[in-house]
N, C-alpha and C positions, 0 to 999 in steps of 0.2 A: 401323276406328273411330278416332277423335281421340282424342287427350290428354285427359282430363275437365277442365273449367275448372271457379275455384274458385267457392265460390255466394257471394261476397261481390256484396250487391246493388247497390252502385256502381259495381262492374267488370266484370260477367257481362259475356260476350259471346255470344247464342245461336246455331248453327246450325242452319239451319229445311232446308236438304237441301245432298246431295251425291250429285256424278252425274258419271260416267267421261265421257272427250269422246275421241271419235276422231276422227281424219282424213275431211273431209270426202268426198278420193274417194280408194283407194289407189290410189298408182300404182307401187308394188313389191312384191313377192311377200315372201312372210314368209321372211327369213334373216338370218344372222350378220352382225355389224360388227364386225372385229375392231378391237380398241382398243390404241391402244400405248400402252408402260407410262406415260409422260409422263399419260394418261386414266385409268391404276388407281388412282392412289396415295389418292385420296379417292374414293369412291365416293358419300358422305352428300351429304344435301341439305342446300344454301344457301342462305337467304332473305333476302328485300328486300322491304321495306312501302313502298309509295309513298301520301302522302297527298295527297289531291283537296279541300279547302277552301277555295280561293281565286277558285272560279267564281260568276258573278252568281248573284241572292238567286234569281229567275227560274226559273235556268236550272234550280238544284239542288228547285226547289217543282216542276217538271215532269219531272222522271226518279222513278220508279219504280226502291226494288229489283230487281223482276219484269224489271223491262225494260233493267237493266244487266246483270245477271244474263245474261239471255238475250243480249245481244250478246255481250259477253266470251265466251261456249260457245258460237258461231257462228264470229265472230273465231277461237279460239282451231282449230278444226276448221276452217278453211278453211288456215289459218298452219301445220296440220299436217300439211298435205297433201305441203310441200315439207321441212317439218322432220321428217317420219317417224319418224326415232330417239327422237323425245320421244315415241312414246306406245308404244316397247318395256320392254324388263326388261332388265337385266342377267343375264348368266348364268354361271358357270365353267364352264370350260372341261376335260371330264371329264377328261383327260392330264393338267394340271398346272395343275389350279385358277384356274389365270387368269382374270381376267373379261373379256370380251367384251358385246358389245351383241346383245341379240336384235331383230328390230325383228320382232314378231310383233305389234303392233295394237292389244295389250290396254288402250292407254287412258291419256290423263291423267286428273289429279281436279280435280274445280272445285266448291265449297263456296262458298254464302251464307252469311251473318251477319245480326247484327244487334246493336246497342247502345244505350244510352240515354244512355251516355257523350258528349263535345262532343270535339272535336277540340280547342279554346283549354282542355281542364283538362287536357291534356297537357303540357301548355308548351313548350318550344323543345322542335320534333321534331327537333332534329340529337343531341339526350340520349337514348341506349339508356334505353331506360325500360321496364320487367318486362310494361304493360302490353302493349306491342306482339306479345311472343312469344303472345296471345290472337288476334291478328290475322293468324296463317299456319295453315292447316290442316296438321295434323302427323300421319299416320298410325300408327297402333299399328305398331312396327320390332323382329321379334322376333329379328335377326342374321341374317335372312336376306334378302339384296339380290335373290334373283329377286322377292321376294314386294312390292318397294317402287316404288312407280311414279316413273319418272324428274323428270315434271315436276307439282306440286300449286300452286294457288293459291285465295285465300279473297277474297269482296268483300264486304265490310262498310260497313253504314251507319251514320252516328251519328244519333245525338242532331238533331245541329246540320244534318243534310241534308248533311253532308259524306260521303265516299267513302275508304277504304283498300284499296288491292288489296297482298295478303301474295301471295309467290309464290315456291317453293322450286325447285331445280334442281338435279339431281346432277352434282357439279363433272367426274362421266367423263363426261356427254355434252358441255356448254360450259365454256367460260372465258369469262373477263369479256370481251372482245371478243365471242365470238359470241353470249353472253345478251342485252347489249346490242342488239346486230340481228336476235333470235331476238324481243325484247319491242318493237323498235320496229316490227315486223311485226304480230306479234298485235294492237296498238294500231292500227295503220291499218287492219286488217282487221276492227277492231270497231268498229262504227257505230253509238256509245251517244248521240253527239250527232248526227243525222241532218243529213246534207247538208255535218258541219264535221269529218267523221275528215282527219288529216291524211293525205299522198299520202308511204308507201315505197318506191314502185316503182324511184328508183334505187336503193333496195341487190338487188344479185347473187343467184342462186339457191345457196343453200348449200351445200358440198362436205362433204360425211361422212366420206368417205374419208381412212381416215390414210394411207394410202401410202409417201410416204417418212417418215414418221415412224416406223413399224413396222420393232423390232429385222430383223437378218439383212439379206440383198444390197440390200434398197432405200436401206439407208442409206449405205451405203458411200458413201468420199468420190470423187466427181466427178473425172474428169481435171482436171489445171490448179491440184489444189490439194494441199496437204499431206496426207500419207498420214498413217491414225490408227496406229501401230505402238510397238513398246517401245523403238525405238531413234531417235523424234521428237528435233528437240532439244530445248533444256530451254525454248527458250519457246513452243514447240507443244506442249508436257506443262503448262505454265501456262494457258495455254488453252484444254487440254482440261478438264483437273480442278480449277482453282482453287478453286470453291467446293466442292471437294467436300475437299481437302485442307486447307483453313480450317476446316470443318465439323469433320471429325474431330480437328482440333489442338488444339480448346475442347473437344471433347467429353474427350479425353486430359489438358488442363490440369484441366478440372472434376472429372473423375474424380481423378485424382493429388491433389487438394486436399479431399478427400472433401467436396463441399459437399450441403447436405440435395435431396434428388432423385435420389441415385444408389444403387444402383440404379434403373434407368432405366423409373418407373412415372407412373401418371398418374392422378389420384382417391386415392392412397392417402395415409398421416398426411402424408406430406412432399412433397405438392403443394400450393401454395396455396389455398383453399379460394376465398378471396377473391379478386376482384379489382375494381379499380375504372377504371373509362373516361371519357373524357375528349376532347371533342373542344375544338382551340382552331381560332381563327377567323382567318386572316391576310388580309386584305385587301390588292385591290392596291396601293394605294398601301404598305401595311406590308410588303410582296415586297418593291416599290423602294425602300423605306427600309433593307432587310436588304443587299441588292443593294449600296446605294451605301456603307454600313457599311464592307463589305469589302473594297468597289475605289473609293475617294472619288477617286478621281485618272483614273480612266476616264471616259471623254465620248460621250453619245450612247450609242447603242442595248449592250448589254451580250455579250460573247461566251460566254454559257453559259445555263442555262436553268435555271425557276422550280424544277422538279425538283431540279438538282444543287446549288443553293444553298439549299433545305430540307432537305435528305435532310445536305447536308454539317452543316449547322447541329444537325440533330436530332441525330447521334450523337454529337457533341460535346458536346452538355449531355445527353444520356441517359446516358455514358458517366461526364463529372464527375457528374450527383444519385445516381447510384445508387455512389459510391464506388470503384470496381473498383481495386485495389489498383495501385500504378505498375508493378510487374514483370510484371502478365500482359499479354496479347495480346487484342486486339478486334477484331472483325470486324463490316463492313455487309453486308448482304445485300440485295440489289434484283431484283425480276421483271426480266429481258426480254422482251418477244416478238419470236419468232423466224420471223413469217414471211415477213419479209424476209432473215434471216439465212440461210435454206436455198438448194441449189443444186440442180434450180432453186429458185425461190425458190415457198412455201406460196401458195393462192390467198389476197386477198384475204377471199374470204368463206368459208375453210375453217370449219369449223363444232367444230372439236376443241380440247382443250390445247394452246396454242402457246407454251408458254412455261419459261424455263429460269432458274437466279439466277444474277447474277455476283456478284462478293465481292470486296472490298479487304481486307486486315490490316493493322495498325499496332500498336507496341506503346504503353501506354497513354501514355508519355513523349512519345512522339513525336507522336501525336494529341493532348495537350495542347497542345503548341510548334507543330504544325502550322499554317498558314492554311488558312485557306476556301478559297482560290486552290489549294493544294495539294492537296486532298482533291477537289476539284472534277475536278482533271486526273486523279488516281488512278479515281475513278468512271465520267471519260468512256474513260477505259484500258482497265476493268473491262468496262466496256459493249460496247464496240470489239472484244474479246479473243474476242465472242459468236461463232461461226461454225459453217460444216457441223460440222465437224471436232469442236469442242466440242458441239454438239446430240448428235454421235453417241456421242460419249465418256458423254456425259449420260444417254443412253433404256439404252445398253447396263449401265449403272450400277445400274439398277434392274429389269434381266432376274433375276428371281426372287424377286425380295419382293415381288412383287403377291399371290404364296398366300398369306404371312403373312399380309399387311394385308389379303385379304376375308374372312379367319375368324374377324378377331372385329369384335364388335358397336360401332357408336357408342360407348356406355358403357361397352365395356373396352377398347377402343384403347388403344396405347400412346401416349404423344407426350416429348419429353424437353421437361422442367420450364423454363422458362422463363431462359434464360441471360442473367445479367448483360453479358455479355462479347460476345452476339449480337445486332447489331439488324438489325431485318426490317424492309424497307420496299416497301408495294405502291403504285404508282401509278395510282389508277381517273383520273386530272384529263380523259382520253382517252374516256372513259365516263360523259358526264355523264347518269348515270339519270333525273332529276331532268324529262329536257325527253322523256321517254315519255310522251306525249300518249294515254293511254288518252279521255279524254273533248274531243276533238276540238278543239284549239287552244287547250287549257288544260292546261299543264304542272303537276308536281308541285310542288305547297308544298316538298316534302323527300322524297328515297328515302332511306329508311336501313333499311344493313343490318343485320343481329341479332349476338349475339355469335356470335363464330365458335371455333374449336376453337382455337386458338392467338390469347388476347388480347394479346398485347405487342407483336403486329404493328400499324407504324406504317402508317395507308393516308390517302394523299392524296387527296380529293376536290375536287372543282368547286361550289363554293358557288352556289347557286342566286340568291342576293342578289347575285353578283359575279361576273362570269365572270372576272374576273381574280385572284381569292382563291381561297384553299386552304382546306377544313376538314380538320384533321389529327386522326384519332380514332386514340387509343392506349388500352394499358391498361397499370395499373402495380399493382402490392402495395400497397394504403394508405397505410401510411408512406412510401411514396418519393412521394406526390403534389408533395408541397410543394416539394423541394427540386426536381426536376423542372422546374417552371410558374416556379421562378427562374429556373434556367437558362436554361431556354428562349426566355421573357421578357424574359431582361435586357436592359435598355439601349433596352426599347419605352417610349416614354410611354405612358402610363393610356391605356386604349382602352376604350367601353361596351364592346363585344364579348368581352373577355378575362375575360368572366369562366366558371367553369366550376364542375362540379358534379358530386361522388364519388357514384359507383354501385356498387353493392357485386353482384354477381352473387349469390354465397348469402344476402345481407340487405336485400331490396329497401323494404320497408314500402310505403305507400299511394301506386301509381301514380298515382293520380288528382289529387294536390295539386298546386295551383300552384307551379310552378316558376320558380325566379330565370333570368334571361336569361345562359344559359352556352351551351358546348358541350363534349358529352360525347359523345360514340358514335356512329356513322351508318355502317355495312356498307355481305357476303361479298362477301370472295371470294375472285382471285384475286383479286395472287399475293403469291403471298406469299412465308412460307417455303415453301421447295422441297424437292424429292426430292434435294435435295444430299448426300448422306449414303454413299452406296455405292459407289463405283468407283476407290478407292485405300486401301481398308481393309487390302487385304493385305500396303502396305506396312508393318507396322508387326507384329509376329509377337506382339507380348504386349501385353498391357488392363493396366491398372490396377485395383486390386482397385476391386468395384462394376460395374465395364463389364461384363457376362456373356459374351458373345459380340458375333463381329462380327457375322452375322446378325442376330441380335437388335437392334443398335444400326442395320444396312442397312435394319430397315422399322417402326424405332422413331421416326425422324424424320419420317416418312414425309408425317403428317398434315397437317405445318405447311404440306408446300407448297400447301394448296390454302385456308387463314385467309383465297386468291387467287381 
């Protein structure tokens, strides 16, 4: 059963049914998929609302809910037939509670709706906005993951003859690469607009299999390259655990400084209750205006990329709004995907978590006085550093905190409190949601995704008005908005677009008023923060008072990585 919606009569959203979908024909016998740990660490579902408003007056007076309904649960059961693992359960693993993939049949969920609500009183849909979470069907989750279906989605009609499909995913069976071509499938496969679904057929048949990702002899490193051992040298040991030894150095300065979050909880008095999101809007031309800022003496095409000169800029003014004192130490953190980094190398259309974070540090001195150019090289270093050797350093890292992290619930997971000192950044620009053609040659107005377990993570999107702009949706503690939106802004002239708009997660008020033209929010997923957390804890023999343990802190971070 759903979450109860509230009865306010300008918001309701009603559900008139919901009905399990299976694979149209199975073509494997019900058993295990073993999952490796890189696929434990979040187990919860990820949502993303895509809105459909921008189709002729026509088109939307001739579709029936009945009859979108019905393709999306045809669609969705034919797309299942190759994707299989979506309509198993999770299960631990009775030896040592691991979770694993059952792929026994039992079903996705697919719920109708309905609304009286308009799509235009939402206002700019790239703004997390409270009413959107009415617009994912959310099954009653009582701690236990066999009983939770892997993949749920809701379609919802307005008011206005416009369309929302909500649609949740458990980040153990995809990551943002394979959700993306797990929904651009179901969209071709659903023929809502007859005669105009667009054609998938070049993307690949899926690979389940974790294979060489799964700890023990598969991962072992390949002839011809560096052996994972204790006696690496020291810049094989930088590349094995960099992020993971970043990780625990803020966690050890934070601790040592006693700041509020430590003890390392989550919901409790010294979590932020609040938070507010924010997406800003950079436009290409305002890229090449940032671009040439930093290199005005360079000619013609630029040698680094839209990523590394955001991602460099953001921590820079994240790190001066929020204060961080000059004698600590700051770290970025960024998703890679690694299926090119493996040896062999991951297929193409592997279907699992493929991905790992790499990490720069600076002390806050030196990231002050730093250039762009500088940090730009340090990020492509960081990136570069990614290999077998590191992947395996990485999966082995988090060999045994997957018990932890499936025993307790969404709402008592642990996660550590949001670090001044840490910034996370996921890159979707690769995944533009946005162009998932569920209604046949008519893209998304906007995907955006819901808030996710970890708000401070910065994630770059693909602006649907610009393929060459970036929407950057973060979240910050209220008070830091402002200083923030300086930083970060400075030195831009007045843009309409720049403007934006505080969302308060615990204080939302009436989702329905019109909204100023900002950008605030737009999701899951991955990556995010990462399972970086585990696999050099032991050098370090004593905690600071507050740290409990190192286990504890091995599958305390746990959550972040998957905000991806």
């Amino acid at each position: 059963m759903a979450a109860p919606h509230d009865n306010n009569p300008r918001s309701i959203v009603s559900i008139s049914r919901v009905v399990s979908v299976h694979p149209k024909l199975v073509v494997q016998p019900q058993r295990v998929l073993i999952l490796s740990n890189l696929d434990r660490q979040c187990p919860n579902l990820m949502h993303l609302v895509f809105f459909y408003n921008n189709m002729p007056h026509q088109m939307l007076k001739d579709l029936s809910l009945n009859s979108v309904f019905s393709s999306l649960k045809s669609g969705l059961e034919e797309t299942l037939t190759l994707w299989y693992p979506g309509a198993g359960r999770l299960r631990p693993n009775q030896s040592d509670g691991k979770l694993n993939l059952w792929c026994n049949n039992q079903g996705a969920v697919l719920a109708e709706a309905e609304t009286s609500v308009e799509i235009s009183q939402l206002g700019n849909l790239s703004e997390y906005n409270e009413f959107f979470e009415k617009l994912v069907y959310k099954p009653a989750f009582d701690g236990n993951f066999s009983n939770m279906p892997l993949i749920v989605a809701q379609v919802t009609k307005f008011g206005c003859g416009g369309y929302s499909i909500g649609i949740g995913t458990s980040h153990s069976l995809f990551d943002g690469p394979a959700t993306y071509d797990f929904l651009s499938m179901w969209a071709s496969n659903s023929e809502i607009v007859k005669g105009r679904n667009r054609s998938y057929d070049e993307l690949p048949k899926p690979v389940h299999e974790r294979g060489i990702l799964l700890s023990g002899g598969s991962l072992q490193v390949p002839r011809g390259t560096a052996k994972f051992s204790s006696d690496t040298t020291l810049n094989a040991k930088k590349a094995t655990a960099m992020a993971i030894d970043h990780l625990y150095q803020l966690i050890m300065q934070t601790a040592a400084s006693g700041q509020k979050g430590f003890p390392l909880q989550i919901g409790g008095p010294s979590y932020p209750k609040k938070c507010a999101l924010k997406t800003y809007h950079f436009s290409g031309a305002m890229i090449e205006d940032l671009k040439r800022k930093h290199f005005p003496m360079q000619r013609g095409s630029l040698p680094f990329s839209t990523f590394e000169v955001l991602a460099a800029h953001l921590w820079k003014a994240r790190t001066k709004a929020l204060g961080v004192k000059k004698e600590k130490v700051v770290c970025l953190q960024f998703a890679v995907d690694i299926r090119n980094k493996m040896s062999p190398p991951l297929p193409k259309s592997f279907s699992g978590n493929a991905y790992v974070l790499a990490s720069i540090m600076m002390a806050v001195t030196e990231l002050e006085h730093a250039s762009i150019e500088l940090i730009i090289h340090k990020i492509r270093e960081a990136k570069n550093s990614v290999s077998h050797s590191y992947v395996k350093g990485y999966v082995e890292a988090l060999e045994g905190a997957s018990q932890q992290q499936q025993q307790q619930s969404s709402s008592s997971s642990t996660s550590l409190p949001p670090l001044k000192e840490l910034t996370l950044v996921s890159d979707w620009t690769r995944m533009p949601f946005h162009n998932v053609e569920f209604f046949g040659g008519n893209k998304a107005s906007y995907a955006c995704p819901l808030a996710t377990p970890i708000p401070h993570v910065a994630y770059f999107m693909q602006s649907p008005s610009d393929h060459k702009g970036v929407d950057v949706r973060i979240g910050f503690e209220p008070e830091t908005i402002s200083a923030f939106t300086k930083c970060f802004l400075e030195g831009f002239p007045s843009h309409p677009t720049l403007h934006y708009r505080r969302f308060f997660l615990s204080n939302m008020g009436n989702p329905l008023h019109s909204m100023p033209a900002s950008l605030s929010a737009a999701r899951r997923s991955t990556a995010l923060p990462s399972s970086n957390s585990a696999f050099s804890f032991s050098r370090l023999s004593d905690s600071p008072p507050g740290v409990r343990n190192r286990q504890e802190i091995r599958g305390t971070y746990l959550t972040a990585r998957k905000a991806s």
